[in-house]
C-alpha positions as CSV (number, residue, x, y, z in Angstrom):
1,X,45.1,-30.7,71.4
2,X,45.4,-32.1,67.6
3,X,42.4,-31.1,65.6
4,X,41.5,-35.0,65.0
5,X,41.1,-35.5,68.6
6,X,39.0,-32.2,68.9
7,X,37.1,-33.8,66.1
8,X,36.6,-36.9,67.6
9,X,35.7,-35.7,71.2
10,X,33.0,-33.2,69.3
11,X,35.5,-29.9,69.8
12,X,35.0,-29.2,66.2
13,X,34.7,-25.5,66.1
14,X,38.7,-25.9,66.0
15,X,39.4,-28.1,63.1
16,X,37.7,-25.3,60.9
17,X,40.9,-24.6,59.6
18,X,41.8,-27.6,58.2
19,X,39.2,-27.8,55.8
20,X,39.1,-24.7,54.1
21,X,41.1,-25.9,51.3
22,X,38.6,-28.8,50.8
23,X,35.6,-29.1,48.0
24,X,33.1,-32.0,48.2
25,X,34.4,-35.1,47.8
26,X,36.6,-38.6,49.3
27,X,40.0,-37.5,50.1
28,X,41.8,-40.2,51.2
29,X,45.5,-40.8,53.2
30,X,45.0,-37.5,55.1
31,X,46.7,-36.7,58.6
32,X,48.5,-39.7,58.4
33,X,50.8,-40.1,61.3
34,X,53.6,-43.0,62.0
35,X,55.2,-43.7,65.4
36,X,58.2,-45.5,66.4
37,X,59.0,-45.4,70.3
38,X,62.4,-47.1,70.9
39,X,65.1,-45.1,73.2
40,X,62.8,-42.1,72.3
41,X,59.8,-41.2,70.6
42,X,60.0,-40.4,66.8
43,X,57.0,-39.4,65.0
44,X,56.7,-38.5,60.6
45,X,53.3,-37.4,59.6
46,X,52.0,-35.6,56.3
47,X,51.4,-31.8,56.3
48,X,48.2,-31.7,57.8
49,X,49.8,-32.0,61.6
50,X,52.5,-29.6,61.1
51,X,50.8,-26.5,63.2
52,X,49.4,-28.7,65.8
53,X,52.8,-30.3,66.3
54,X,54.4,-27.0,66.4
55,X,51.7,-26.7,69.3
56,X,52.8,-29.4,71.1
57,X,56.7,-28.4,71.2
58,X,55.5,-25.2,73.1
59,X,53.6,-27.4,75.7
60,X,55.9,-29.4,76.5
61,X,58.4,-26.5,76.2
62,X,58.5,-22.4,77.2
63,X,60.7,-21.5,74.5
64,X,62.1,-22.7,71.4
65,X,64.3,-22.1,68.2
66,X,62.4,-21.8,65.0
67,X,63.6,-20.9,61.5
68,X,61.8,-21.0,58.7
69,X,58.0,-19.8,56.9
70,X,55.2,-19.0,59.1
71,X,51.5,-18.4,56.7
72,X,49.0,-16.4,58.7
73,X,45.7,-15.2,57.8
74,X,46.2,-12.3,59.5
75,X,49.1,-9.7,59.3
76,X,51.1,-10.8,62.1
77,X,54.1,-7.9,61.5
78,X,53.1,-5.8,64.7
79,X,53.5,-9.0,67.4
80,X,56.7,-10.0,66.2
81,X,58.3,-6.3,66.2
82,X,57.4,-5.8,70.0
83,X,58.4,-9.4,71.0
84,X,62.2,-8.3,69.1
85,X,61.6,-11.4,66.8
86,X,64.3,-11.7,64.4
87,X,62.0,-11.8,60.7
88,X,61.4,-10.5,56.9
89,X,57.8,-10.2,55.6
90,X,57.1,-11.0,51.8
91,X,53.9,-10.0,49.6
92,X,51.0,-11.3,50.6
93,X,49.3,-14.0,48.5
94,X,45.5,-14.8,48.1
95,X,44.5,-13.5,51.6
96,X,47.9,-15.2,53.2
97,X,50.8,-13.8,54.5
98,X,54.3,-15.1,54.7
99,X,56.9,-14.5,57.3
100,X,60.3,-15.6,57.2
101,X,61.5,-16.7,60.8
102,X,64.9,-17.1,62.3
103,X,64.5,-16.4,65.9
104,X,63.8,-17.9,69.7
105,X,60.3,-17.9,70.6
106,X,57.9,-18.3,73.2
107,X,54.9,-19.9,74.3
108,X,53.3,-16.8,75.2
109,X,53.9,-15.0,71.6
110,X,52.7,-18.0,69.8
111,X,49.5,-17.7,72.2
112,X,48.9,-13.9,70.7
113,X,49.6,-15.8,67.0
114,X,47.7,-18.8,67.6
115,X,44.6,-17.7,65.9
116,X,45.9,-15.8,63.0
117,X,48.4,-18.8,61.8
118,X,47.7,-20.9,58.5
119,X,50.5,-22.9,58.8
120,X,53.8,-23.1,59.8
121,X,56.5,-24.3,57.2
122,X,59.3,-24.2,59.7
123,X,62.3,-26.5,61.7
124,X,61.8,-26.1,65.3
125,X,64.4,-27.2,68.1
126,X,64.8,-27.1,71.6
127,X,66.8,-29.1,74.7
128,X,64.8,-32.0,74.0
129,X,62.7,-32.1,70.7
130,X,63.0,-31.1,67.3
131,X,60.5,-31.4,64.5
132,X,61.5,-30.6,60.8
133,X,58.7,-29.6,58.3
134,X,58.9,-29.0,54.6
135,X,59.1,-25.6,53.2
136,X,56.1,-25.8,50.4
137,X,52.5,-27.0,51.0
138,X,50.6,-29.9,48.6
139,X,47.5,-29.6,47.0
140,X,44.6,-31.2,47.5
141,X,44.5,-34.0,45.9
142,X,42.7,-37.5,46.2
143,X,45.8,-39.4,46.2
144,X,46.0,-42.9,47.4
145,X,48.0,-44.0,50.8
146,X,51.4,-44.6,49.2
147,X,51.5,-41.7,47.5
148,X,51.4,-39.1,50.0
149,X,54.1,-37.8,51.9
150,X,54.5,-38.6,55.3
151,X,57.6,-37.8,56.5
152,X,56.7,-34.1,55.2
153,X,56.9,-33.5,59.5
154,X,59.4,-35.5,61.2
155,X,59.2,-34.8,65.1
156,X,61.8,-36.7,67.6
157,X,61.3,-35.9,71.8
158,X,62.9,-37.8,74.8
159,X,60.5,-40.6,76.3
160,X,59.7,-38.5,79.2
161,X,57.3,-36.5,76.9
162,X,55.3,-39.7,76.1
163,X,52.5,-39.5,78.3
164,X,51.5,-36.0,77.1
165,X,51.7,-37.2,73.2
166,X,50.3,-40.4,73.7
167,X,47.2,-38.2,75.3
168,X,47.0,-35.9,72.0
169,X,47.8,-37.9,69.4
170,X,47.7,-41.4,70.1
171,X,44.2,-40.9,72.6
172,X,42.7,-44.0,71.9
173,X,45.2,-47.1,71.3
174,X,46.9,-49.0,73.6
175,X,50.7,-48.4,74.3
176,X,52.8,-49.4,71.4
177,X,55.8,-49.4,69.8
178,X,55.2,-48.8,66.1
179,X,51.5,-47.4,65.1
180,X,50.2,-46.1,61.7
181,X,47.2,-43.7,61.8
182,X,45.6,-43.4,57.8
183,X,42.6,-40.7,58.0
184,X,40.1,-40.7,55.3
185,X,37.6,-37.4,54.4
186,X,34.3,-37.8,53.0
187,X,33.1,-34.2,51.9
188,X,29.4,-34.3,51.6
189,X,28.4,-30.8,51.6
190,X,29.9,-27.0,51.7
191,X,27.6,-25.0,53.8
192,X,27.3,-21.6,54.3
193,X,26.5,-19.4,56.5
194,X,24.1,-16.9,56.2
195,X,26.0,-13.9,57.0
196,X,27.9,-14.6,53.9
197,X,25.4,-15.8,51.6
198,X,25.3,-12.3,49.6
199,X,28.8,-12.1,49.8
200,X,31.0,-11.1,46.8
201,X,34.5,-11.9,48.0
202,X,34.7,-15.4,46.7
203,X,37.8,-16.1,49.3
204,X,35.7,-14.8,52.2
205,X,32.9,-17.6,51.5
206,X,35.8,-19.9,51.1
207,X,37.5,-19.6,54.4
208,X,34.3,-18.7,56.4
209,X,32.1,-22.0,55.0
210,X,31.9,-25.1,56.4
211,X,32.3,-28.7,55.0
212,X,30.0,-31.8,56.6
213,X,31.0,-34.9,56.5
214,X,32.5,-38.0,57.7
215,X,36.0,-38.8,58.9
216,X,37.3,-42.6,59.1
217,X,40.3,-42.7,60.9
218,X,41.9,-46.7,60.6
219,X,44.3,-47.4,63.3
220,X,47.3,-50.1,62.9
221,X,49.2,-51.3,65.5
222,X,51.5,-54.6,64.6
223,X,49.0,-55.4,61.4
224,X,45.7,-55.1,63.1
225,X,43.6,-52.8,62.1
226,X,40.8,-50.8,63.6
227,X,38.6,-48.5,61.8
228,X,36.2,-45.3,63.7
229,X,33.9,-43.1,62.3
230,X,33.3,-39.6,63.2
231,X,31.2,-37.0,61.6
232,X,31.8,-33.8,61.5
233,X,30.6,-30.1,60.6
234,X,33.3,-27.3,60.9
């Protein structure tokens, strides 16, 4: 499940991840997401859905060629020398680590990675889907909706897939054709929690607080527009 629907249905523990690189403030044209379902489904987003549709390849799939950079949070070196995954390790970088991948993987190894992974910068194929992402993160930024990129993840599957992606990512529209999902965050406060407020690791506070807020997620389907509200504390 995409962390927008987790955040929507009130899972929100999950989405944690996805604001840690957030400070207080409007951030607008976030998790954008476009859809175009012809003789298949093609789906371009910006890089705020690349893990979770890295996720979705490997239910819909057991196994799958990826090639490319995988950040973790956590050293991941151990797991992919007993699952014989083909892979070269450079420095690690304020807290994250970088793999370089060129192997078949699956689902059950990137079960045992799941929780360790920052993002994955990769190009993923299999029988039936691939999914291209770019190799280098953005920054934050406030940027408006034209200026982002969202074909940064460009993920094409056969239509028999459609009922499990309209169920994640498309969970509350009508069947369509063409959509355009714009997400807005409103930042209102950075909490955190007490087991770190005497803490003196500045990236430990970071990655362990938690940002409240609001997000507006404005779905368009044919030029009709409908706007939700959510708020959220993870």
């Amino acid at each position: 499940m995409n962390f927008i629907k987790e955040i929507f249905i009130g899972n929100q523990k999950n989405a944690h991840e996805q604001f840690i690189r957030f400070s207080r403030g409007v951030f607008g044209a976030k998790a954008v997401i476009n859809l175009t379902k012809t003789s298949k489904i093609k789906i371009t987003s910006t890089y705020e859905l690349a893990n979770d549709l890295v996720y979705l390849i490997f239910d819909l799939e057991d196994k799958a060629k990826i090639e490319g950079k995988i950040l973790t949070k956590e050293p991941i070196t151990s797991i992919l020398k007993e699952s014989k995954i083909n892979f070269s390790e450079k420095k690690s970088s304020k807290g994250i680590n970088e793999y370089v991948i060129d192997s078949e993987i699956d689902k059950k190894l990137i079960e045992k990675i799941k929780d360790k992974i920052y993002y994955f910068l990769v190009n993923v194929t299999s029988k039936d889907i691939t999914l291209k992402i770019k190799q280098t993160l953005p920054k934050p930024s406030t940027k408006s909706e034209g200026k982002v990129n969202d074909k940064f993840c460009v993920f094409e599957a056969d239509l028999k897939y459609w009922n499990v992606i309209k169920n994640d990512f498309f969970f509350d529209i009508p069947d369509a054709k063409k959509v355009r999902i714009v997400h807005k965050y409103e930042i209102k406060d950075i909490i955190i929690p007490a087991e770190l407020k005497n803490e003196k690791d500045f990236l430990k506070v970071r990655l362990g607080a938690q940002r409240k807020g609001t997000m507006t997620r404005v779905v368009d389907i044919n030029g009709e527009k409908k706007e939700t509200k959510k708020d959220f504390c993870c």
